[in-house]
C-alpha positions as CSV (number, residue, x, y, z in Angstrom):
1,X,27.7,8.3,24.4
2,X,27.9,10.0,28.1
3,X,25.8,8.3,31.0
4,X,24.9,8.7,34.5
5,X,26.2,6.2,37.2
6,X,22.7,5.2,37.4
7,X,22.0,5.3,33.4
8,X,25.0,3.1,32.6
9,X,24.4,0.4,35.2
10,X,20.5,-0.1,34.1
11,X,21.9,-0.4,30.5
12,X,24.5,-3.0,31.4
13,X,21.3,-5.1,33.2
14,X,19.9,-5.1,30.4
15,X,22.0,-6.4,28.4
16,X,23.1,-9.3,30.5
17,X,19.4,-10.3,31.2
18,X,18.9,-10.1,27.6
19,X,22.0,-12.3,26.6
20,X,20.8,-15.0,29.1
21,X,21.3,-13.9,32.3
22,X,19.6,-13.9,35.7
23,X,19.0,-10.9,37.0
24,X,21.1,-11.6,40.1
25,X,24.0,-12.4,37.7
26,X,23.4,-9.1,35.5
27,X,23.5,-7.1,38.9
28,X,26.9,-8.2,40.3
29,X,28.3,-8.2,37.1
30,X,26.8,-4.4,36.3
31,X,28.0,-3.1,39.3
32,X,31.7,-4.7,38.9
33,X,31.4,-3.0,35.2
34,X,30.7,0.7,36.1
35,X,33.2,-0.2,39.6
36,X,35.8,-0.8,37.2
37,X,35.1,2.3,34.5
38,X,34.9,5.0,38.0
39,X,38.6,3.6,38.7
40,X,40.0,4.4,35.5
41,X,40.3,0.5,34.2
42,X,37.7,1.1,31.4
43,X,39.7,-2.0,29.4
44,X,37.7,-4.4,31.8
45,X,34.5,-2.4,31.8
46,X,32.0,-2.1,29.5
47,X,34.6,-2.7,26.8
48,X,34.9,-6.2,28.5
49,X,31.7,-6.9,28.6
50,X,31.0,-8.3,24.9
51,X,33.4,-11.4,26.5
52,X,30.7,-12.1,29.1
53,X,27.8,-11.8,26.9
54,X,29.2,-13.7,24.3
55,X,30.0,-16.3,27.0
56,X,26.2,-16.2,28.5
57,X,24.9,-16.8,24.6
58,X,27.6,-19.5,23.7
59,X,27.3,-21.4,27.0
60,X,31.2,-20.5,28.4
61,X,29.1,-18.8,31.1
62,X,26.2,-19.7,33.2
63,X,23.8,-17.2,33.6
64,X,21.3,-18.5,36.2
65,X,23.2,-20.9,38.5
66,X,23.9,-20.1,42.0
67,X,27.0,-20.5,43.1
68,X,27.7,-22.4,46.5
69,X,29.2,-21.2,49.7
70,X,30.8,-23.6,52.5
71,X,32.7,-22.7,55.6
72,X,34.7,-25.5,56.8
73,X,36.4,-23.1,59.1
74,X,35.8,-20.0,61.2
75,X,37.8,-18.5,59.1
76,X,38.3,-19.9,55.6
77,X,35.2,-19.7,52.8
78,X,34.9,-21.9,50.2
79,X,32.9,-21.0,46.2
80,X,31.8,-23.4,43.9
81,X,30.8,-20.6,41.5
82,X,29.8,-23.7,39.0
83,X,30.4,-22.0,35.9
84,X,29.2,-19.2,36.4
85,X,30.6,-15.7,37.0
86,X,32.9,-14.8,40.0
87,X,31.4,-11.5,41.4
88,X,28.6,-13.2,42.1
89,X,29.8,-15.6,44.0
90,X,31.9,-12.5,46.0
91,X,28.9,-10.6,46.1
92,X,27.0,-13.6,47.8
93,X,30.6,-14.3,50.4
94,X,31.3,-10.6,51.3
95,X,29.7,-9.8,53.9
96,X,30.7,-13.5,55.8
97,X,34.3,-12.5,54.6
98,X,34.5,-8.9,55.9
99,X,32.5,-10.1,59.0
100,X,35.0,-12.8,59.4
101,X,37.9,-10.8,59.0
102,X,36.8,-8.1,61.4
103,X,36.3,-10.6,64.2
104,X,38.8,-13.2,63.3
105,X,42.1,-10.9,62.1
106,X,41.7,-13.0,58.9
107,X,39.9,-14.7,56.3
108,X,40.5,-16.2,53.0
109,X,37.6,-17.1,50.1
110,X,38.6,-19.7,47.8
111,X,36.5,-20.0,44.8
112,X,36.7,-22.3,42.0
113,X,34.9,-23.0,38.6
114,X,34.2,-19.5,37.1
115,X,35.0,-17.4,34.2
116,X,37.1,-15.3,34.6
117,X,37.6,-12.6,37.4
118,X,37.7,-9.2,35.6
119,X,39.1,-6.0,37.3
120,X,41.1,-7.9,39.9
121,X,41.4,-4.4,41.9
122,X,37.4,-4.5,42.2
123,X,37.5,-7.1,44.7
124,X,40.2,-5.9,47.1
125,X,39.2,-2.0,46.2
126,X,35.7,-3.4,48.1
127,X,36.9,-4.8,50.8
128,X,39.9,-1.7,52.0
129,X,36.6,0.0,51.9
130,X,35.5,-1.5,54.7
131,X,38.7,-0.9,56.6
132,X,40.6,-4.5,55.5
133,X,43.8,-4.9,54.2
134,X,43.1,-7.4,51.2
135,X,45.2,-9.7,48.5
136,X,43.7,-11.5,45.3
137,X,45.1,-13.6,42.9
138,X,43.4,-15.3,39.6
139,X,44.1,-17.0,37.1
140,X,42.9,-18.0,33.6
141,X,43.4,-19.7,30.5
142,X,46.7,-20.0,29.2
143,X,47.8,-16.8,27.4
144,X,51.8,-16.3,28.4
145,X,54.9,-17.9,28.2
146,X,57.6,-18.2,31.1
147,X,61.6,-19.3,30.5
148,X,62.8,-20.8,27.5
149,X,59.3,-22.2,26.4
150,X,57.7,-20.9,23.3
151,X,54.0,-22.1,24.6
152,X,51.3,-20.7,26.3
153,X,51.9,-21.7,29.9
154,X,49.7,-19.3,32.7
155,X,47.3,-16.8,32.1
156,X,48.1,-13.6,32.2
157,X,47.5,-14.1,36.6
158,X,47.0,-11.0,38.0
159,X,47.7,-10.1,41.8
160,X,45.8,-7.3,43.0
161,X,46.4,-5.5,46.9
162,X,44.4,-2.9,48.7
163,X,44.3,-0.9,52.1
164,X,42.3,1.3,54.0
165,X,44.4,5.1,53.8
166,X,42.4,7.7,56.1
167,X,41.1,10.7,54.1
168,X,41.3,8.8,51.1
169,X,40.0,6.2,48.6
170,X,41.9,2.7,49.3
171,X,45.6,2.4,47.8
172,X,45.1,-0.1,45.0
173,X,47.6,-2.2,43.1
174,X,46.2,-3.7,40.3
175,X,48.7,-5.8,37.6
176,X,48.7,-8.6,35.1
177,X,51.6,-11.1,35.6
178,X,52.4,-10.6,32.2
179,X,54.2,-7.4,30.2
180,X,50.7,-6.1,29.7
181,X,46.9,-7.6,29.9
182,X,45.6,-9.5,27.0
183,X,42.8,-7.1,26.2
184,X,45.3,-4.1,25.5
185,X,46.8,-6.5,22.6
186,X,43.2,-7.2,21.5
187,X,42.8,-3.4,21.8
188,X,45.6,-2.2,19.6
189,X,45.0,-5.4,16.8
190,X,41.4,-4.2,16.2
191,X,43.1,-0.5,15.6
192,X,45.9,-1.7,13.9
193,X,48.3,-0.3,16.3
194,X,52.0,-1.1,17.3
195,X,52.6,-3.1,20.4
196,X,55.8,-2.2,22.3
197,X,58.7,-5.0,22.4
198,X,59.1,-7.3,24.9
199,X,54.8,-7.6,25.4
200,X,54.5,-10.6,23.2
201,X,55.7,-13.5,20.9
202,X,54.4,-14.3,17.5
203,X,53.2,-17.2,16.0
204,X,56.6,-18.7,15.2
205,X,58.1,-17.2,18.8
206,X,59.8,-14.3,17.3
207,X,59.7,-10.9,19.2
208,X,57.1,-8.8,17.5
209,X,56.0,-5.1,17.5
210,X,52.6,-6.6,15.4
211,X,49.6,-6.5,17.8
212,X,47.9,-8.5,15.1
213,X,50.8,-11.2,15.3
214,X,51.2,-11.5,18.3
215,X,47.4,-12.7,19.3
216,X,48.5,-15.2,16.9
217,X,51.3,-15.5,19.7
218,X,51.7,-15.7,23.3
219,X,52.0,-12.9,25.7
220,X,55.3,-12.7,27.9
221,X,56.2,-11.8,31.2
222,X,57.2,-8.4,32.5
223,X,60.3,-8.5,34.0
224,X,61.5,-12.1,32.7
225,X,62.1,-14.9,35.1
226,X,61.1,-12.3,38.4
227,X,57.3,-11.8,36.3
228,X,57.3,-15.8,35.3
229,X,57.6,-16.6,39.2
230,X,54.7,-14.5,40.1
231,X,53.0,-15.9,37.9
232,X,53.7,-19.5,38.9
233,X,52.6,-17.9,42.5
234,X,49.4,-16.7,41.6
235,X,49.0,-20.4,40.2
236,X,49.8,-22.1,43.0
237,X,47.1,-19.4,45.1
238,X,44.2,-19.5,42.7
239,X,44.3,-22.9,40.8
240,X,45.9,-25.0,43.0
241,X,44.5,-24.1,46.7
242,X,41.1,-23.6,45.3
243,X,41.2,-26.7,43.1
244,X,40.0,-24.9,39.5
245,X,41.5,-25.6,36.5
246,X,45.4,-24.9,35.9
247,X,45.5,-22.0,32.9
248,X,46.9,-25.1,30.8
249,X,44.0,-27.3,31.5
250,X,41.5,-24.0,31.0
251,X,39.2,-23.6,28.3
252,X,39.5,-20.3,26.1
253,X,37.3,-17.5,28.0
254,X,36.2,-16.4,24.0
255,X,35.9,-19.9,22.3
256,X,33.9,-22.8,22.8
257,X,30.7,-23.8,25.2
258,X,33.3,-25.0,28.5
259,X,33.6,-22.7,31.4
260,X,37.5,-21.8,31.7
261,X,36.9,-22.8,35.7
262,X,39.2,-20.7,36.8
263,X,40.0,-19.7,40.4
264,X,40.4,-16.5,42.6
265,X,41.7,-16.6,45.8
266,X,41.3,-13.4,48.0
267,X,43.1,-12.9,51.5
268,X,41.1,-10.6,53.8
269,X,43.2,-8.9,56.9
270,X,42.2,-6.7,59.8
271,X,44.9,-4.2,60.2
272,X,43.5,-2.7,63.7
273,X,44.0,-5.9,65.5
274,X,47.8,-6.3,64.4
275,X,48.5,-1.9,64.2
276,X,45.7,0.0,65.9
277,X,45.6,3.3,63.7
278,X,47.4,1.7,60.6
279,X,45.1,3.5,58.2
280,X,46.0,6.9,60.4
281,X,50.1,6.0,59.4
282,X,49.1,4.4,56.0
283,X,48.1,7.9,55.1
284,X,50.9,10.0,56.8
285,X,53.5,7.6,54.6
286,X,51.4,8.1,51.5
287,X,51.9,11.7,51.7
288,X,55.3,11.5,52.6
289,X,55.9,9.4,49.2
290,X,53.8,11.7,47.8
291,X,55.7,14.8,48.4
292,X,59.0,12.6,46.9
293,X,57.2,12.3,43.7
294,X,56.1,9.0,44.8
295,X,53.4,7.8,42.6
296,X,50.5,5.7,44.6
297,X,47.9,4.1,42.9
298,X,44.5,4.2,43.4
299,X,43.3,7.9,43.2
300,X,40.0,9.1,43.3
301,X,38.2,9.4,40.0
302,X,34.7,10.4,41.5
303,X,33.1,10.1,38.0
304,X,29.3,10.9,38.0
305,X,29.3,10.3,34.3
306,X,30.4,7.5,32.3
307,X,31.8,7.9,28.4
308,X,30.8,4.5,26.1
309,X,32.1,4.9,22.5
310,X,28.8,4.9,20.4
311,X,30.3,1.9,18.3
312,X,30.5,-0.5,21.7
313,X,26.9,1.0,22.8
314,X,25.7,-0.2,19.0
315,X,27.7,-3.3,19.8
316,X,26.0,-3.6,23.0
317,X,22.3,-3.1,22.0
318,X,22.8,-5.9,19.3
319,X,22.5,-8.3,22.0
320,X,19.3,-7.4,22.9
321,X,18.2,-8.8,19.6
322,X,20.3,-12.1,19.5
């Protein structure tokens, strides 16, 4: 089924306030949802939102708590999103954090206690539209292996980057930690599809081409040891400076009634007061790499319209009569 911008995001309020949710939560999450179908990354839009409403029915989510700010420095700003979702508690911070970047050069938000983030890119993809540089890292619960273990060590902790490129939506860089993100598995077992080798381990730690086996599995790292030590970075960013949950002390984000209480961490830079015209140059070099065959990510996709397969909208409309 095809929507308008405006359309689509009314129907995904509605389904969040009608799953439990407030209607400050539905809004943040809405807007994050039809952010990350305009970019291309329809895996984590509305086909990701079942997880979340599931979550606000099952108690894995709150759906009316407020999450707290704090600002024990000029230029560092703590979240407690207590359970509840993590766009809301950026929605709430972003305007202290790009305000506070502008002035200050930098600022980092360190939020803990949520489910997990979604689209990473959305929240870096926000703020290189206001002219900052920005890194974010989250993680979740356990879903990948690293080294020699057979065992579900780190989630599948994502690093996301953006900047500001004159005459042009932000560069955005937007990947999972691990050979590919756990919904693309989930994807291809509920079509019976093929997985490619080297995305995932089975039950018994065998290589497998089986999407079906391998969520029976563990997901593995791209790039071997060099993907496991991202991953072990992104950790270290958004579990242990924000002081959520490790991924192997997180709750599944699709089982149970505990939050996972997982962290995002998001560096926020001014690039004018360390290269006055840096998004001028950022945009000369783009189109030099350009013009090499260079590809750089985060095109324009200027959708007015949104496609929903008429199974997820069915799926979608059920939870207005849970």
């Amino acid at each position: 089924m095809r929507y308008d911008l405006n359309s689509a995001r009314e129907f995904a309020i509605r389904v969040c306030v009608a799953a439990g949710a407030s209607m400050a939560v539905a809004i943040s999450l809405a807007e994050a949802t039809i952010d990350a179908e305009c970019s291309g990354r329809t895996s984590v839009g509305f086909a990701h939102l079942p997880d979340y409403l599931e979550g606000f029915l099952c108690g894995r989510i709150s759906g009316t708590e407020e999450p707290a700010l704090f600002y024990p420095t000029p230029t560092i700003i703590q979240a407690d999103a207590k359970g509840g979702i993590a766009q809301l508690a950026f929605d709430n911070a972003f305007e202290e954090l790009q305000t506070r970047a502008s002035t200050y050069g930098v600022t980092v938000l360190s939020l803990k206690n949520s489910y997990t983030a979604g689209e990473l890119g959305y929240y870096v993809r926000r703020l290189a539209h206001k002219g900052l540089v920005a890194i974010a890292t989250s993680n979740g619960p356990a879903l990948m292996t690293a080294g020699q273990s057979k065992e579900a060590v780190y989630g599948t902790n994502p690093l996301a980057f953006a900047a500001p490129v004159d005459n042009r939506t932000p560069l955005v860089l937007d990947q999972a930690s691990s050979a590919t993100a756990f919904v693309n598995i989930r994807k291809a077992a509920e079509r019976g599809e093929m997985i490619p080798e080297g995305w995932a381990i089975d039950g018994r730690g065998q290589s497998t081409n089986d999407s079906r086996e391998a969520l029976k599995g563990v997901l593995l790292a791209f790039g071997g040891s060099r993907g496991a030590n991202i991953a072990l970075m992104v950790e270290i960013l958004a579990a242990g400076m924000t002081g959520a949950n490790w991924s192997l002390d997180a709750p599944s984000f699709d089982e149970g009634r505990t939050s996972p209480g997982v962290g995002l961490f998001i560096v926020a830079l001014n690039p004018q007061l360390l290269s006055p015209g840096f998004s001028t140059r950022l945009a000369s070099q783009v189109e030099r790499l350009s013009s090499k065959g260079i590809y750089i990510p985060g095109g324009s996709y200027n959708k007015d319209e949104i496609d929903v397969p008429s199974s997820l909208v069915a799926t979608l409309e059920g939870y207005c009569f849970k």
